[in-house]
PQR file with spaces between the fields and no chain letter, atoms N, CA, C, O and H, PARSE charges and radii, in Angstrom:
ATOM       1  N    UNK     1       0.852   -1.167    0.000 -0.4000 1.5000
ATOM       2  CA   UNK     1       0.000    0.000    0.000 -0.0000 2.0000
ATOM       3  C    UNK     1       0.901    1.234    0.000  0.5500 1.7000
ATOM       4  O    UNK     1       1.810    1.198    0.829 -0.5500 1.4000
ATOM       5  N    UNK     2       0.793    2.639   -1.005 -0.4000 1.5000
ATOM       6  CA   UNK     2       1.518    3.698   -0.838 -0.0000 2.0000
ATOM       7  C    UNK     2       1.050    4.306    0.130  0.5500 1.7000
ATOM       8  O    UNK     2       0.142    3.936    0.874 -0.5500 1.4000
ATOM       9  H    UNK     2       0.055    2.667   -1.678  0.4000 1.0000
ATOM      10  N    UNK     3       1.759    5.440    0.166 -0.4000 1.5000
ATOM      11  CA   UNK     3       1.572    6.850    1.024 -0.0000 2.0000
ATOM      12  C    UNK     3      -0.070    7.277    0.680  0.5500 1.7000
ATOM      13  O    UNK     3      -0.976    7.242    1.512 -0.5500 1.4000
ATOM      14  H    UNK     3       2.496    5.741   -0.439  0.4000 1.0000
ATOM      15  N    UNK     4      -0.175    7.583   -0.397 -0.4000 1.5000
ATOM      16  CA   UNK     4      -1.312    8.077   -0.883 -0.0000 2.0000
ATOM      17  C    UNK     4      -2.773    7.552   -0.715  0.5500 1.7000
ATOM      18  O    UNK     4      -3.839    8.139   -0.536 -0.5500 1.4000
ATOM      19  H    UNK     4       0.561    7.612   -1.073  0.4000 1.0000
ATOM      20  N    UNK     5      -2.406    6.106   -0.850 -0.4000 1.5000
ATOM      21  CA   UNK     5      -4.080    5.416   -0.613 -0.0000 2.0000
ATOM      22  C    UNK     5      -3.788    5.550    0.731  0.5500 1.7000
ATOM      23  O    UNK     5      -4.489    6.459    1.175 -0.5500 1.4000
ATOM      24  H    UNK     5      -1.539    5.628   -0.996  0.4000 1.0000
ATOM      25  N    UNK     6      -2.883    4.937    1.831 -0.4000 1.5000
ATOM      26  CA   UNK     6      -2.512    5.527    3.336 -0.0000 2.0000
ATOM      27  C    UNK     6      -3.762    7.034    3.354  0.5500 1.7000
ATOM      28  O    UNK     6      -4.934    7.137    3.718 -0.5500 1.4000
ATOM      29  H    UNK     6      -2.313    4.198    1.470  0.4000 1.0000
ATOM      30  N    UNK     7      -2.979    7.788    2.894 -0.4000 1.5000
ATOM      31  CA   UNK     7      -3.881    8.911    3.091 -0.0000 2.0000
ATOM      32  C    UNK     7      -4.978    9.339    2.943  0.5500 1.7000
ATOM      33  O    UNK     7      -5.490   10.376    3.366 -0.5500 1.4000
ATOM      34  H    UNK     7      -2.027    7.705    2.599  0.4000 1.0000
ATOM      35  N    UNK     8      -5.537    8.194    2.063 -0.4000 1.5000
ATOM      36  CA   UNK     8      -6.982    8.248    1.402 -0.0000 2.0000
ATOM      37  C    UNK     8      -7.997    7.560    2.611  0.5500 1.7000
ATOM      38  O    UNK     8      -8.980    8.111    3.106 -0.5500 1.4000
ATOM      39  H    UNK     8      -5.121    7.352    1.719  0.4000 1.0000
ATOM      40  N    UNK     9      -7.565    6.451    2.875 -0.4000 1.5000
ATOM      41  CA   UNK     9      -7.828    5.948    3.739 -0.0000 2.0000
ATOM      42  C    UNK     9      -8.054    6.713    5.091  0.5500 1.7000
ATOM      43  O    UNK     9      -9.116    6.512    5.679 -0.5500 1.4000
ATOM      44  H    UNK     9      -6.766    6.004    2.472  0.4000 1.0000
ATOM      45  N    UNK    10      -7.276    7.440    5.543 -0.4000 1.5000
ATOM      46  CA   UNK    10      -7.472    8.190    6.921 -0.0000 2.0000
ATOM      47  C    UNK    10      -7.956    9.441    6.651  0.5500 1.7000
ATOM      48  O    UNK    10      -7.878   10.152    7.653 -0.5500 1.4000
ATOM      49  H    UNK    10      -6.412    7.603    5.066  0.4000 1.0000
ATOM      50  N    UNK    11      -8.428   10.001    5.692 -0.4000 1.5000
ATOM      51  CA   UNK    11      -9.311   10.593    5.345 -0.0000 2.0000
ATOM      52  C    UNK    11     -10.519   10.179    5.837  0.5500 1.7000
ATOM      53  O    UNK    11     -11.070   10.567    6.867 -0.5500 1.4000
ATOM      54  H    UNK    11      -8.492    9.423    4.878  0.4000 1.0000
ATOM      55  N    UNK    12     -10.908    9.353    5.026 -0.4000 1.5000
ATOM      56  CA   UNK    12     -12.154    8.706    5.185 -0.0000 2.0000
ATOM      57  C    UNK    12     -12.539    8.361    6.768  0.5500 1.7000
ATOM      58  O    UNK    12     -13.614    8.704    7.259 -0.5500 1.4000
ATOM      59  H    UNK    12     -10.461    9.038    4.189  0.4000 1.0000
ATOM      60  N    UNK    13     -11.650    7.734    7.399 -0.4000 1.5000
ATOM      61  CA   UNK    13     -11.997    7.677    8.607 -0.0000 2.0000
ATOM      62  C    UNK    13     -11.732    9.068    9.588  0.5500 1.7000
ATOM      63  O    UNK    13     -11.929    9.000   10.802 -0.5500 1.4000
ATOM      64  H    UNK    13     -10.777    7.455    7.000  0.4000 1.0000
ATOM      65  N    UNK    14     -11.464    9.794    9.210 -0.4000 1.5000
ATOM      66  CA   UNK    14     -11.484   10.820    9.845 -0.0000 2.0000
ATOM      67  C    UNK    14     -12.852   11.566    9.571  0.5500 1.7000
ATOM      68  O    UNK    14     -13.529   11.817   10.568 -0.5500 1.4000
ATOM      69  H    UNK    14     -11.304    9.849    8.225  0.4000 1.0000
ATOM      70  N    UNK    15     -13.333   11.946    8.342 -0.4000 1.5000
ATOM      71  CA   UNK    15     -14.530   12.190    7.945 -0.0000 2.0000
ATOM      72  C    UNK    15     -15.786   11.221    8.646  0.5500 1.7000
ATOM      73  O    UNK    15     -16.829   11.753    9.026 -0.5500 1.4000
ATOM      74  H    UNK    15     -12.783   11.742    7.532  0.4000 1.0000
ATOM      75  N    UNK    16     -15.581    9.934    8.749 -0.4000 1.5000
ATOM      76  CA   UNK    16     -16.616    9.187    9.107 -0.0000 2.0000
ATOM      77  C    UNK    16     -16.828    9.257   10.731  0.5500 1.7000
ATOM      78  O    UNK    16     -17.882    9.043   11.329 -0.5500 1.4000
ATOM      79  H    UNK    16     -14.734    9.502    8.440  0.4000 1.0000
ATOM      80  N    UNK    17     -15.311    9.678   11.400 -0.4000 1.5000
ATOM      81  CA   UNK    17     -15.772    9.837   13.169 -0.0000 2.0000
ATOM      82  C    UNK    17     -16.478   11.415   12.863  0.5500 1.7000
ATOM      83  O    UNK    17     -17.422   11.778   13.566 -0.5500 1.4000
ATOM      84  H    UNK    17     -14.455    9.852   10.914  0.4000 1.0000
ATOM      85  N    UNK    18     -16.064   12.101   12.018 -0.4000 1.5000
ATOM      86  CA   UNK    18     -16.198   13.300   12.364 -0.0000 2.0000
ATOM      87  C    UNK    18     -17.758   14.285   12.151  0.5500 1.7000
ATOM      88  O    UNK    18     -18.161   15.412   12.438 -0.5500 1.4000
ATOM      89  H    UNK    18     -15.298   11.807   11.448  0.4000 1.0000
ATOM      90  N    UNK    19     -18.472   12.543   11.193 -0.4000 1.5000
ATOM      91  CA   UNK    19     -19.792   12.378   11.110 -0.0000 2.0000
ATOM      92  C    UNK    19     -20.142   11.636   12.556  0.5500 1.7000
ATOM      93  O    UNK    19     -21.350   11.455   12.407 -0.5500 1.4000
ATOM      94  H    UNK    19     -18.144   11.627   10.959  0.4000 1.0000
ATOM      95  N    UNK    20     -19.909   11.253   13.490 -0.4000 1.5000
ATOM      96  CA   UNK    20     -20.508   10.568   14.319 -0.0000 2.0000
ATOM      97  C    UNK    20     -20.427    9.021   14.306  0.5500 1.7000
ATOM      98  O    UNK    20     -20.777    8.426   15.325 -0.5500 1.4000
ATOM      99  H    UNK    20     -18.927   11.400   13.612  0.4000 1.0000
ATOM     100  N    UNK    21     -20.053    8.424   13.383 -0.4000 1.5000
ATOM     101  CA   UNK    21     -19.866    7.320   12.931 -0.0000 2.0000
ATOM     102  C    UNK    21     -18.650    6.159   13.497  0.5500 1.7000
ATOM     103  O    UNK    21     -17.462    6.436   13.332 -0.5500 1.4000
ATOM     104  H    UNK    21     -19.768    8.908   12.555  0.4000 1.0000
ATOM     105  N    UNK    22     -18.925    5.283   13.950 -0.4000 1.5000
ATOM     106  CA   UNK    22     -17.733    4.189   13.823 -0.0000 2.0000
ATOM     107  C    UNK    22     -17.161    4.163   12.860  0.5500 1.7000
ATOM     108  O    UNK    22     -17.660    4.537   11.799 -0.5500 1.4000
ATOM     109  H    UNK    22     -19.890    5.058   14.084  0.4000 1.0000
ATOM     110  N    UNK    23     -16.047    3.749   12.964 -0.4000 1.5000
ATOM     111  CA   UNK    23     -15.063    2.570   11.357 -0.0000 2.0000
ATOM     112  C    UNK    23     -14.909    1.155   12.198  0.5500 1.7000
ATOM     113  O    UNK    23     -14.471    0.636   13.224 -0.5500 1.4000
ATOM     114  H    UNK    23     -15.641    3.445   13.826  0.4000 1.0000
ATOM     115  N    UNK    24     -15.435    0.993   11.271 -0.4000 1.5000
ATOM     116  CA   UNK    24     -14.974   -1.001   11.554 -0.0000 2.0000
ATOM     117  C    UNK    24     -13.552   -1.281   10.610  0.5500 1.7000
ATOM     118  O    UNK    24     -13.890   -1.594    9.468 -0.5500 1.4000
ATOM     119  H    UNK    24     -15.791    1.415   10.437  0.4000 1.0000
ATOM     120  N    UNK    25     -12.744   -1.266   10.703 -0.4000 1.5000
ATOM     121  CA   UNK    25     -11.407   -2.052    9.820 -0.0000 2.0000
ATOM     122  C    UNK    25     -11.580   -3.444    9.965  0.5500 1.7000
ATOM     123  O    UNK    25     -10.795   -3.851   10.822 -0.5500 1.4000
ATOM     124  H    UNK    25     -12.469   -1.012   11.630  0.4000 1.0000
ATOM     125  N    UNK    26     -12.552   -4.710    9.302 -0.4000 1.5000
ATOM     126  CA   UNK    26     -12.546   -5.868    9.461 -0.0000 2.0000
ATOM     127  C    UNK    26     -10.855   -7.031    9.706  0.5500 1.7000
ATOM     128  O    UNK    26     -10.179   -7.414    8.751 -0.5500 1.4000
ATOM     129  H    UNK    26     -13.189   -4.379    8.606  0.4000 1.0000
ATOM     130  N    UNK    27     -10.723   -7.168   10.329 -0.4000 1.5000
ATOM     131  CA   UNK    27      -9.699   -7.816   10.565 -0.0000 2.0000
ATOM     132  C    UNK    27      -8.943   -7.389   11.646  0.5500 1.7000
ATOM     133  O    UNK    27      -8.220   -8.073   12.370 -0.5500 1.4000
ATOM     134  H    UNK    27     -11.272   -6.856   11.105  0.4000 1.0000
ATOM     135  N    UNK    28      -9.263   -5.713   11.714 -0.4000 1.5000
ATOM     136  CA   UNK    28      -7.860   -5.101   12.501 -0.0000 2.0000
ATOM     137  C    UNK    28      -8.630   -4.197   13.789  0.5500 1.7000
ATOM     138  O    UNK    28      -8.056   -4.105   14.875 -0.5500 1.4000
ATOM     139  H    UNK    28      -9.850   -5.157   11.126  0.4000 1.0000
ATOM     140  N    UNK    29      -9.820   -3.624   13.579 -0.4000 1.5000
ATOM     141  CA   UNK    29     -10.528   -2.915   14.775 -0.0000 2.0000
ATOM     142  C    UNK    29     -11.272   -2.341   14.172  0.5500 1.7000
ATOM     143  O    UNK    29     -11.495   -2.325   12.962 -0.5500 1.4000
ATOM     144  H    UNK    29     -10.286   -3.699   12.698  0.4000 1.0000
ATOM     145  N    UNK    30     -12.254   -1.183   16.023 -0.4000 1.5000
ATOM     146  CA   UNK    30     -12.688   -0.299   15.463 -0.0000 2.0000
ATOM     147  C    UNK    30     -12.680    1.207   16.007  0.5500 1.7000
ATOM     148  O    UNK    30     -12.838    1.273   17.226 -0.5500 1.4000
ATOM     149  H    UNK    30     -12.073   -1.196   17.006  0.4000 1.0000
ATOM     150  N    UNK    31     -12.532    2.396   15.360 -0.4000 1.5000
ATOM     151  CA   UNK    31     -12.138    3.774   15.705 -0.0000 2.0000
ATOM     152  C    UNK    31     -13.451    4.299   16.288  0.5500 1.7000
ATOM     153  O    UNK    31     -14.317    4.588   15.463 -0.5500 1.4000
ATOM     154  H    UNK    31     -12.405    2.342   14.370  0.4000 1.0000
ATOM     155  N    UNK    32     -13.664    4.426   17.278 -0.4000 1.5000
ATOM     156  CA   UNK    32     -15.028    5.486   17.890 -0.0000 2.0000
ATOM     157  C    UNK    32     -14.605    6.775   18.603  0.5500 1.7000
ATOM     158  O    UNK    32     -13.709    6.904   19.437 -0.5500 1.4000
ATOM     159  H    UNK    32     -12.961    4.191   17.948  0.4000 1.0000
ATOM     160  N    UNK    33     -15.682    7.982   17.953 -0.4000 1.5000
ATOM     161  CA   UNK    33     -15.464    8.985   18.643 -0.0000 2.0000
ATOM     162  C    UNK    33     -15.890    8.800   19.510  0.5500 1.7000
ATOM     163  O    UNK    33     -16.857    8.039   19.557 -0.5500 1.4000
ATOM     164  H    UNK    33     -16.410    7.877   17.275  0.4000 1.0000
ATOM     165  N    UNK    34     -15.334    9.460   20.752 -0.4000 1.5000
ATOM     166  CA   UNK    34     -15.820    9.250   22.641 -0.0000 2.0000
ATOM     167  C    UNK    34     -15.811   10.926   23.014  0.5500 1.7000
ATOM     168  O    UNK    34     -14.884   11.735   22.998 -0.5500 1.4000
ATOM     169  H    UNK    34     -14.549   10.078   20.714  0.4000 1.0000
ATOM     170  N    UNK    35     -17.314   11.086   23.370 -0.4000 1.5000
ATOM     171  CA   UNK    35     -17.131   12.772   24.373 -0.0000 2.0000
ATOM     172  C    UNK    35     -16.928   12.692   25.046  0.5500 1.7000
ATOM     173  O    UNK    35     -17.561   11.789   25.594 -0.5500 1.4000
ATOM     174  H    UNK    35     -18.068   10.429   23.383  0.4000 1.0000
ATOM     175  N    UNK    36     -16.047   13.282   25.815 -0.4000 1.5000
ATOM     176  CA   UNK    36     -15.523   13.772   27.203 -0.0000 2.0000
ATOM     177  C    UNK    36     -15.954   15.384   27.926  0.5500 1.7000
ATOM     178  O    UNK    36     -15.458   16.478   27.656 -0.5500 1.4000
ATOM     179  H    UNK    36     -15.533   14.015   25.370  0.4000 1.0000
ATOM     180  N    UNK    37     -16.841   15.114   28.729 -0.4000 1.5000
ATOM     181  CA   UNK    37     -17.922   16.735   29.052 -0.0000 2.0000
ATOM     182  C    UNK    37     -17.021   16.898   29.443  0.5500 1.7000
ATOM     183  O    UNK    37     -16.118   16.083   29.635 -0.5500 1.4000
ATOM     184  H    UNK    37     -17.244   14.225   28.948  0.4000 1.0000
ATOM     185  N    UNK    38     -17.079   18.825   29.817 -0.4000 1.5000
ATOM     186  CA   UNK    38     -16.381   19.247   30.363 -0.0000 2.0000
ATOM     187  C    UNK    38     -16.434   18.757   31.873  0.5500 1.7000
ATOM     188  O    UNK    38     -17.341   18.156   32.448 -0.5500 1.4000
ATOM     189  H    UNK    38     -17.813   19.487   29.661  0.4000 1.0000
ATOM     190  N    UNK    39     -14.816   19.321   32.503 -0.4000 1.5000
ATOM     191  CA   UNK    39     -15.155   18.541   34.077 -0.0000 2.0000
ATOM     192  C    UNK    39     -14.378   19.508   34.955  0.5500 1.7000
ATOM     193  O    UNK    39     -13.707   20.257   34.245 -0.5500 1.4000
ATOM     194  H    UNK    39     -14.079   19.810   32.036  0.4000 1.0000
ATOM     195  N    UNK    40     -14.228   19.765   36.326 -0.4000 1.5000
ATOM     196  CA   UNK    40     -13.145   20.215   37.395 -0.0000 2.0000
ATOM     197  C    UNK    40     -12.736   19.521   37.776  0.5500 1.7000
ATOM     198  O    UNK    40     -13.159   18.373   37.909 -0.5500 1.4000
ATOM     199  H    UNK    40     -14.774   19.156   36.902  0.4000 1.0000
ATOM     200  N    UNK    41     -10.998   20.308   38.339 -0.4000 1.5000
ATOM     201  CA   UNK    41     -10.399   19.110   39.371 -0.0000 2.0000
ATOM     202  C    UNK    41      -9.835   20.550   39.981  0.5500 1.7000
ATOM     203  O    UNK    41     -10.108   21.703   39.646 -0.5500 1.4000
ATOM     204  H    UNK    41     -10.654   21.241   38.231  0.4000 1.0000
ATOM     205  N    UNK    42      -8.958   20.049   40.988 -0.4000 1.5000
ATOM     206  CA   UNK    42      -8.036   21.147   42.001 -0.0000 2.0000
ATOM     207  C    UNK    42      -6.746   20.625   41.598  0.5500 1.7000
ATOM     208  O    UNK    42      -6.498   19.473   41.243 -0.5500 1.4000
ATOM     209  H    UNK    42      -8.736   19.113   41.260  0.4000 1.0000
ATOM     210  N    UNK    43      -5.814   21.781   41.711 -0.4000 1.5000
ATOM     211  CA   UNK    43      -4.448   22.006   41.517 -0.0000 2.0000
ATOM     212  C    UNK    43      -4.198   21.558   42.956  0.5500 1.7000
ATOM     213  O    UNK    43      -5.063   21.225   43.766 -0.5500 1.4000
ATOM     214  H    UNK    43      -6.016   22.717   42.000  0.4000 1.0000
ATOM     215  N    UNK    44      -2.762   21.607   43.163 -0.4000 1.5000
ATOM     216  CA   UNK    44      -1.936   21.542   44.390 -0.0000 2.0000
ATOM     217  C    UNK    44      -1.873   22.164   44.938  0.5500 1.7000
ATOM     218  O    UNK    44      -1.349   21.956   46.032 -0.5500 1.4000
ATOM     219  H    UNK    44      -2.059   21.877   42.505  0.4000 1.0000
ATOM     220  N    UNK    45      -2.447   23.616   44.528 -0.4000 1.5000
ATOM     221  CA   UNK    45      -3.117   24.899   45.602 -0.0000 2.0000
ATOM     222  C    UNK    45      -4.490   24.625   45.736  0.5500 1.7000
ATOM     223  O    UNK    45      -4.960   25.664   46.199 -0.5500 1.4000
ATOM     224  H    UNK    45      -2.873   23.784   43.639  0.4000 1.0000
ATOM     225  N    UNK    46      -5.634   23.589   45.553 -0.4000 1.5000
ATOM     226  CA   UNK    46      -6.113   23.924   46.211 -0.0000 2.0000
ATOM     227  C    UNK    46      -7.218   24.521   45.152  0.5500 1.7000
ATOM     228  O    UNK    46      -8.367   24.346   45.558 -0.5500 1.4000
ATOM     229  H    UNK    46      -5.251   22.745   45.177  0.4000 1.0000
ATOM     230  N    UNK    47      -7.153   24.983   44.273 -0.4000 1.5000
ATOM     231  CA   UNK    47      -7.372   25.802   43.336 -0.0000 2.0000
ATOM     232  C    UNK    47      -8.279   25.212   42.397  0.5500 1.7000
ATOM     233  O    UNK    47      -8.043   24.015   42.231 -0.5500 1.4000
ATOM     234  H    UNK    47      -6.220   25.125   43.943  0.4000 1.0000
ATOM     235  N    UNK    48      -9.420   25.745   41.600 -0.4000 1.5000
ATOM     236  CA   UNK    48      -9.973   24.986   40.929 -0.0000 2.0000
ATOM     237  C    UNK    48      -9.821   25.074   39.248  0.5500 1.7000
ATOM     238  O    UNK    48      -9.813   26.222   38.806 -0.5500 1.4000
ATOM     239  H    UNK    48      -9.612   26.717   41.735  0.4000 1.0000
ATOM     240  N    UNK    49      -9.712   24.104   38.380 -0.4000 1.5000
ATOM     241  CA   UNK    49      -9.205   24.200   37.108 -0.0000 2.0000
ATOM     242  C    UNK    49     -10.590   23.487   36.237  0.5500 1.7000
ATOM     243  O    UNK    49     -11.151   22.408   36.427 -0.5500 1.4000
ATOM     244  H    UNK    49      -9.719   23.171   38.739  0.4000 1.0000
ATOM     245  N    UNK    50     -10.812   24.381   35.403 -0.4000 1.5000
ATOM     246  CA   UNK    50     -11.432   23.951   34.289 -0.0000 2.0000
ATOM     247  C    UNK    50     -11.149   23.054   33.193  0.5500 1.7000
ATOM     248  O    UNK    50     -10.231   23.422   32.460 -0.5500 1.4000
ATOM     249  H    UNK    50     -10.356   25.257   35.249  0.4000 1.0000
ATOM     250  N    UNK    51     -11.766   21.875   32.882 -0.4000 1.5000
ATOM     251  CA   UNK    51     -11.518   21.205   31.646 -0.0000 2.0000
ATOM     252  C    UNK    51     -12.331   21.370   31.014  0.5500 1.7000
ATOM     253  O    UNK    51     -13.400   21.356   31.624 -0.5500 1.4000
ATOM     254  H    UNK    51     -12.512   21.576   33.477  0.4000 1.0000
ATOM     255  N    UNK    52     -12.449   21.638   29.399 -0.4000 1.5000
ATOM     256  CA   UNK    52     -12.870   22.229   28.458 -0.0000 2.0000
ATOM     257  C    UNK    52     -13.811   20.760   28.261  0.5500 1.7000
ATOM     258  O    UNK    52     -13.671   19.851   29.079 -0.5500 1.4000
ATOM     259  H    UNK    52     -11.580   21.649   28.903  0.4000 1.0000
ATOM     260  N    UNK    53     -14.468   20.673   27.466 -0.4000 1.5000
ATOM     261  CA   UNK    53     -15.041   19.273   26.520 -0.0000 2.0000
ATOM     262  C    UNK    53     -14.150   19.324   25.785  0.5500 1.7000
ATOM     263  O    UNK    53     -13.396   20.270   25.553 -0.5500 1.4000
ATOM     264  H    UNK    53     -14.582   21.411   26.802  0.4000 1.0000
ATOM     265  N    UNK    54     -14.179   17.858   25.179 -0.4000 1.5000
ATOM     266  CA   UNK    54     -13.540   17.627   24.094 -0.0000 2.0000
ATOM     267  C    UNK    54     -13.682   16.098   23.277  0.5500 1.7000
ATOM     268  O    UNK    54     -13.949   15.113   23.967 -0.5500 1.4000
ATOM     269  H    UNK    54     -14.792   17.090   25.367  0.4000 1.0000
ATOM     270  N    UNK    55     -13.552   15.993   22.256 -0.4000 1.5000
ATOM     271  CA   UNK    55     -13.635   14.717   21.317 -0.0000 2.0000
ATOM     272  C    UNK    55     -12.242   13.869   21.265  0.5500 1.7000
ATOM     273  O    UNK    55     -11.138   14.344   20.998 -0.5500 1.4000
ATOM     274  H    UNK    55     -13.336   16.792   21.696  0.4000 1.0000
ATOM     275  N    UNK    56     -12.369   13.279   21.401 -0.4000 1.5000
ATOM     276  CA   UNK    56     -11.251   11.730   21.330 -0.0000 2.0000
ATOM     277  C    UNK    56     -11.367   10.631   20.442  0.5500 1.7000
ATOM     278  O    UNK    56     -12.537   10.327   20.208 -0.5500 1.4000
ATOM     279  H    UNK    56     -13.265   12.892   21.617  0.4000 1.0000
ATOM     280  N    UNK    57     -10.566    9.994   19.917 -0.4000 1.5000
ATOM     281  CA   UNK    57     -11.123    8.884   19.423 -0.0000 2.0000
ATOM     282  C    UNK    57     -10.218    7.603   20.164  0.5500 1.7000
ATOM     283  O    UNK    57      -9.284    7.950   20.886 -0.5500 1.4000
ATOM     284  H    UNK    57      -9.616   10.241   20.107  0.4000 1.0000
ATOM     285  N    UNK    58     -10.465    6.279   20.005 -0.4000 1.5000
ATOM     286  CA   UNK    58     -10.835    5.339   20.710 -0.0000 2.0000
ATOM     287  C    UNK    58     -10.632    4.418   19.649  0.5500 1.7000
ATOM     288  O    UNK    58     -11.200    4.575   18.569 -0.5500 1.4000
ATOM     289  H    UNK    58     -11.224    5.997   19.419  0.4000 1.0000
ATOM     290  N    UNK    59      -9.804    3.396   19.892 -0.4000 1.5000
ATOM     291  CA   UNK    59      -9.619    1.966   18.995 -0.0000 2.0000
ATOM     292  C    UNK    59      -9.458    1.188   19.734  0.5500 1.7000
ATOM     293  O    UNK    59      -8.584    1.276   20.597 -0.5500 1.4000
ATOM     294  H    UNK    59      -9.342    3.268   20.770  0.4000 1.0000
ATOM     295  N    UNK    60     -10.479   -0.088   19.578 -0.4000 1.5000
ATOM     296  CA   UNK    60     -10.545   -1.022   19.806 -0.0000 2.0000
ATOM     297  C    UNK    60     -10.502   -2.156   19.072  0.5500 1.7000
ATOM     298  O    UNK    60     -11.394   -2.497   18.295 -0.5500 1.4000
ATOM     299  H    UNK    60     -11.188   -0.160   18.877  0.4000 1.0000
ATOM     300  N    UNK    61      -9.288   -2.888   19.328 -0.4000 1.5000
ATOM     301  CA   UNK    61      -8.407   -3.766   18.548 -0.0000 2.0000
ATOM     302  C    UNK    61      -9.824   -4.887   18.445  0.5500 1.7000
ATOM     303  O    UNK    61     -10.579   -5.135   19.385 -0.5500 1.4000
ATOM     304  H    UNK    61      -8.563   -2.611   19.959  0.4000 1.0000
ATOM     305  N    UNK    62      -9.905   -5.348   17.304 -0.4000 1.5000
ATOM     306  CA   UNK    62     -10.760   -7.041   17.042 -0.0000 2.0000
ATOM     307  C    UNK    62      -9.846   -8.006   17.981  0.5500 1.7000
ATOM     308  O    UNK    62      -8.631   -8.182   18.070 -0.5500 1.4000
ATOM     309  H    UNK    62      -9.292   -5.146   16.541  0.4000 1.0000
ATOM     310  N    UNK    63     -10.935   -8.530   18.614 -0.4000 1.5000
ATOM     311  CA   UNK    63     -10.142   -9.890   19.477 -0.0000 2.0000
ATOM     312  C    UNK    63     -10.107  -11.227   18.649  0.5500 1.7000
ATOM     313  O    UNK    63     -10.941  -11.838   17.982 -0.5500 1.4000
ATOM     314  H    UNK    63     -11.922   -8.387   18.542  0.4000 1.0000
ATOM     315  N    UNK    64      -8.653  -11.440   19.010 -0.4000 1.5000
ATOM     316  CA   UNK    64      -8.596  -12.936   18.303 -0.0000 2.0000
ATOM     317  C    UNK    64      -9.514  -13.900   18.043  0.5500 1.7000
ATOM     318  O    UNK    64     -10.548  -13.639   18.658 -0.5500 1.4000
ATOM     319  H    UNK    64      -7.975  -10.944   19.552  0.4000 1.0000
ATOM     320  N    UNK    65      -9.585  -14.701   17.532 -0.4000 1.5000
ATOM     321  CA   UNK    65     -11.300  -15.676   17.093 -0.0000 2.0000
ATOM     322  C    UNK    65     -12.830  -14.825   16.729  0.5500 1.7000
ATOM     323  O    UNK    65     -13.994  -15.164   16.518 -0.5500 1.4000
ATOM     324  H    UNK    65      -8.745  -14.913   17.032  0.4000 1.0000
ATOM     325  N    UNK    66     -12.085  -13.585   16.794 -0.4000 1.5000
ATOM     326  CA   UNK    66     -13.862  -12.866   16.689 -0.0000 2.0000
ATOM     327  C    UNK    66     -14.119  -13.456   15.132  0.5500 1.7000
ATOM     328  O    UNK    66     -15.210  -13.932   14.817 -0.5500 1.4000
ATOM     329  H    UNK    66     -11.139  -13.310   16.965  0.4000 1.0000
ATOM     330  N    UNK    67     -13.575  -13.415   14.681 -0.4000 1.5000
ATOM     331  CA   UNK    67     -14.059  -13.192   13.026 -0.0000 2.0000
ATOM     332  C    UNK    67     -14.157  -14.890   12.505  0.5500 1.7000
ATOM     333  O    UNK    67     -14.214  -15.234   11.324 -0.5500 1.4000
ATOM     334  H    UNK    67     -12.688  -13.029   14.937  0.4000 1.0000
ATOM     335  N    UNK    68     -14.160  -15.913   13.805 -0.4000 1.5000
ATOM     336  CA   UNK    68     -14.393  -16.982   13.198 -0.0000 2.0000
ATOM     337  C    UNK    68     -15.868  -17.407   12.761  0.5500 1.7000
ATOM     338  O    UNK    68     -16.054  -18.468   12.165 -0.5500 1.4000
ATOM     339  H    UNK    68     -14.113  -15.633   14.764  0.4000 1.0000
């Protein structure tokens, strides 16, 4: 496989989380977007810190024998 279909390829899955969508890669996994709300925590002062939301994605490898 070149560079180029490489790139074609993660295109597509980038477009498809970025619809909301899984990718299944049959054989190899699958990519899910995961939200993460925003949240607080405290610093070492004590102090309180904001976490923004944000989008992640998430692969989960196919387990061996699945595909029997």
């Amino acid at each position: 496989m070149d560079e180029h279909q490489i790139e074609k390829i993660s295109a597509l899955i980038k477009e498809r989380l970025l619809a909301g969508e899984s990718v299944l890669l049959e054989g190899i996994g699958t990519f899910s977007r995961i939200h993460e709300p925003q949240h607080f925590s405290r610093d070492e002062k004590g102090r309180t810190v904001a976490h923004p939301p944000k989008d992640t994605v998430q692969f989960s490898p196919e387990e061996l024998g699945e595909r029997e």
